[in-house]
KOLTI-408006 format. One record per atom (N, C-alpha, C): z, y, x; residue in one letter. Coordinates in steps of 0.05 Angstrom, whole numbers, plus 5000, padded with zeros to 4 digits. Each point is the difference from the previous one (the first is absolute). Example, Ala and Ser with C-alpha at 12.3 -4.5 7.8 and 13.67 -1.06 7.14 Angstrom:
# KOLTI-408006
515648865264A500050244982A500050245018A498650214993S500150245016S501450224985S
END
This chain:
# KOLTI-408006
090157795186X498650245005X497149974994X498650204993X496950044986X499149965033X496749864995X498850015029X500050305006X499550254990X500150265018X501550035005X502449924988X502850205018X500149735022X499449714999X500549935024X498250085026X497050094994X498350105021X501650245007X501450104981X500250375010X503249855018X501249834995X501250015023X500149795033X497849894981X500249835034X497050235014X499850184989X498350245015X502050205018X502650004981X501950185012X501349855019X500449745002X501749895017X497949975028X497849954993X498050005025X500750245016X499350304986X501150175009X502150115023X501449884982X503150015010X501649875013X498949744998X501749805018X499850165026X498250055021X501850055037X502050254989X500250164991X501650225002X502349924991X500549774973X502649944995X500049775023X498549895013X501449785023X500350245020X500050155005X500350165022X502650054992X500750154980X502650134991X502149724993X500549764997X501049785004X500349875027X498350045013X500549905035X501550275008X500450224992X500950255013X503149874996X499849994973X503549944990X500949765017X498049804995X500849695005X499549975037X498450105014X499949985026X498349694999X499749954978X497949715004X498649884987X497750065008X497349894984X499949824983X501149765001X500649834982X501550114974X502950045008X500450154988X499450114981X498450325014X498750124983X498749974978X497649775009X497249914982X502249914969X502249865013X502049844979X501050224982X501450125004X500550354984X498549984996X497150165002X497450124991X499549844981X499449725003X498949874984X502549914966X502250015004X502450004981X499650264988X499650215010X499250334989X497649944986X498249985010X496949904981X500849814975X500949805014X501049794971X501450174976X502550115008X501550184975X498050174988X498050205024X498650204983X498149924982X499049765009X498049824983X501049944970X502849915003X501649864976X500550264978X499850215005X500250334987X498050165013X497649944991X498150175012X499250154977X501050014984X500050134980X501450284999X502149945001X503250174998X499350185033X499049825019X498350105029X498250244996X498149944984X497650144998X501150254984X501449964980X500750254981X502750205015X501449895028X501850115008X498050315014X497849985001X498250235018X499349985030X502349925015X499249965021X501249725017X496949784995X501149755004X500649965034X499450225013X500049945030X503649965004X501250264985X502850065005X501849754988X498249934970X501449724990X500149855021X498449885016X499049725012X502450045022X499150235011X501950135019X503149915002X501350154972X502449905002X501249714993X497549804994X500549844995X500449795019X498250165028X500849835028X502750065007X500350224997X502850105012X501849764992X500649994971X500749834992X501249745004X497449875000X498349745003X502249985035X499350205017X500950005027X503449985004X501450094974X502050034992X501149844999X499149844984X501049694985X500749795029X498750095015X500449855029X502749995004X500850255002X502950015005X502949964983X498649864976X502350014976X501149685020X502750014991X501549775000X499749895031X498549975018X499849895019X499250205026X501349995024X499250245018X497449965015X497450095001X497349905012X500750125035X499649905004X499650035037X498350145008X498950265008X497350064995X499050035028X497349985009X499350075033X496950034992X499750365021X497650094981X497849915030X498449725000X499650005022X496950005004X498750004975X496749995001X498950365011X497349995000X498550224998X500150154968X499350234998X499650074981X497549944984X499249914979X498850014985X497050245008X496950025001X499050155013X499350194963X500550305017X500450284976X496449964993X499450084984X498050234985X498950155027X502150215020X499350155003X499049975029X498250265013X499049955021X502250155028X501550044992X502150125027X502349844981X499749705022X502049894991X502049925021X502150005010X501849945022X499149795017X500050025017X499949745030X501349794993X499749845019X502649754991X502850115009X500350135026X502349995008X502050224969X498650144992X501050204984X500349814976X498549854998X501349884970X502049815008X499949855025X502349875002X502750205002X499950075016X502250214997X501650164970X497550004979X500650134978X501949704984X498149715007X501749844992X502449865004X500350065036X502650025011X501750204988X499550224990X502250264985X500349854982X498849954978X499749984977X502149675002X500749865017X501349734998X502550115008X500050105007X502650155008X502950224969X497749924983X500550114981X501149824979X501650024983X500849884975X497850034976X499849824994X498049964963X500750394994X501449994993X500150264975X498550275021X501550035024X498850135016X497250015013X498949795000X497349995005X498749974975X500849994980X498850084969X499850295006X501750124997X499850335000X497450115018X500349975027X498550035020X497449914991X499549804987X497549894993X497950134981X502650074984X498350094979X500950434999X501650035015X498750275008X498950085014X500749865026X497450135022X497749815005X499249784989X498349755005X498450174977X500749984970X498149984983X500150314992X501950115012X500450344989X501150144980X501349804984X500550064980X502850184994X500950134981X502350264994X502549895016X502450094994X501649884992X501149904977X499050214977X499849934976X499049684992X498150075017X497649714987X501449755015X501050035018X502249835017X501849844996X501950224998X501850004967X499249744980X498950064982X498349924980X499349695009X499149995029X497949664992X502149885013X502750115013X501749935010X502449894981X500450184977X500949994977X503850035008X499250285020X502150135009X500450265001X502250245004X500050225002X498550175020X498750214998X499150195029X502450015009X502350035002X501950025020X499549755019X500649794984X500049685017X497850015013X497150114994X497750025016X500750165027X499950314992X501350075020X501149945035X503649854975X501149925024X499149765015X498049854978X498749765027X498950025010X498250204994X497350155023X501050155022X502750154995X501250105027X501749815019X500849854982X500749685012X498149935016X498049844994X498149915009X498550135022X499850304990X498650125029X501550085015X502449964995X502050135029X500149695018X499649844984X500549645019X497350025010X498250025002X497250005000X500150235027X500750205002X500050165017X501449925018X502749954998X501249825026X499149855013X498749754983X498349845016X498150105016X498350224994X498350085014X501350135023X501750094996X501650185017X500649755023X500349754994X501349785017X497749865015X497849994978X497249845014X499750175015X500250335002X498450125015X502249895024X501750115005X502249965029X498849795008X500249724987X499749775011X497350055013X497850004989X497250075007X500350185030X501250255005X499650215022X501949755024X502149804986X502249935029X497049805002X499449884988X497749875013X497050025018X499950284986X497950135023X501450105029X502750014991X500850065036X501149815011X499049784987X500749765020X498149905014X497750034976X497349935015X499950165022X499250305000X500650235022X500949955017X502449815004X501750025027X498649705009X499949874976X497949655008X497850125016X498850264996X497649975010X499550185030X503050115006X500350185027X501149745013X499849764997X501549795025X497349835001X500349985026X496949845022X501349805018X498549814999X501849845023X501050115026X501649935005X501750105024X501950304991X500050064977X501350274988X499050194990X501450214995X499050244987X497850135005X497750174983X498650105012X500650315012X
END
């Protein structure tokens, strides 16, 4: 590669690197992980940064190239996955608590690869179903039904954390109406 196109992309990768390690720890549930994707996505985009640059929009190239990259994990051998770190800290300034991101990463482990792909990349990064589709390199129906998959399992659980959560505040409650010698 000519030195400008290598400045113009280790400018883009500066860029870009936390948002594609964000979107790789989302899939992968682990920072290591992640950086490992991210950085295998950079390597390929680097090796066609050419064919990259002339595709128009290298964000969506790089993009599906983690998906990918995150893909290849699961060829031939089954990965074990446990999503157990913090999240990655956003860009933005109303960003979730801890308890809310743990929780988002407790859903999200609870989930199968393809299913927390969907979820990731439609309600994480926002994108169509079309566009879904696409970096998924699957039908909008299959999107669809994994996103209604996914959010109907996702809602149960909550539906279950919550129960569990309320039998435990009325245990405390009743822990906290007993005084020595008995009831108050």
């Amino acid at each position: 590669m000519s030195g400008t196109a290598d400045e113009e992309f280790g400018e883009f990768m500066r860029g870009r690197w936390p948002a594609m390690v964000r979107l790789a720890y989302a899939l992968t549930g682990d920072l290591g992980h992640a950086e490992d994707v991210a950085q295998s996505a950079f390597t390929r985009a680097y090796a066609s940064w050419g064919r990259v640059r002339r595709a128009g929009d290298p964000d969506a190239y790089v993009r599906q190239i983690v998906i990918n990259e995150n893909r290849k994990r699961f060829r031939g051998n089954r990965v074990l996955e446990d999503l157990p770190g913090n999240l990655p800290e956003t860009a933005d300034d109303a960003r979730p608590g801890p308890e809310e991101r743990q929780a988002l990463l407790d859903a999200l482990g609870r989930l199968g690869p393809r299913q927390r792909a969907v979820i990731v990349l439609r309600y994480l990064l926002d994108m169509s179903e079309a566009e879904t589709a696409a970096a998924l390199n699957c039908s909008v129906g299959t999107v669809k039904s994994q996103a209604s998959r996914a959010l109907a399992t996702l809602r149960r659980d909550a539906v279950g954390t919550r129960r569990e959560a309320d039998a435990r505040d009325a245990t405390v409650s009743r822990d906290e109406d007993v005084v020595e010698g008995g009831l108050r």
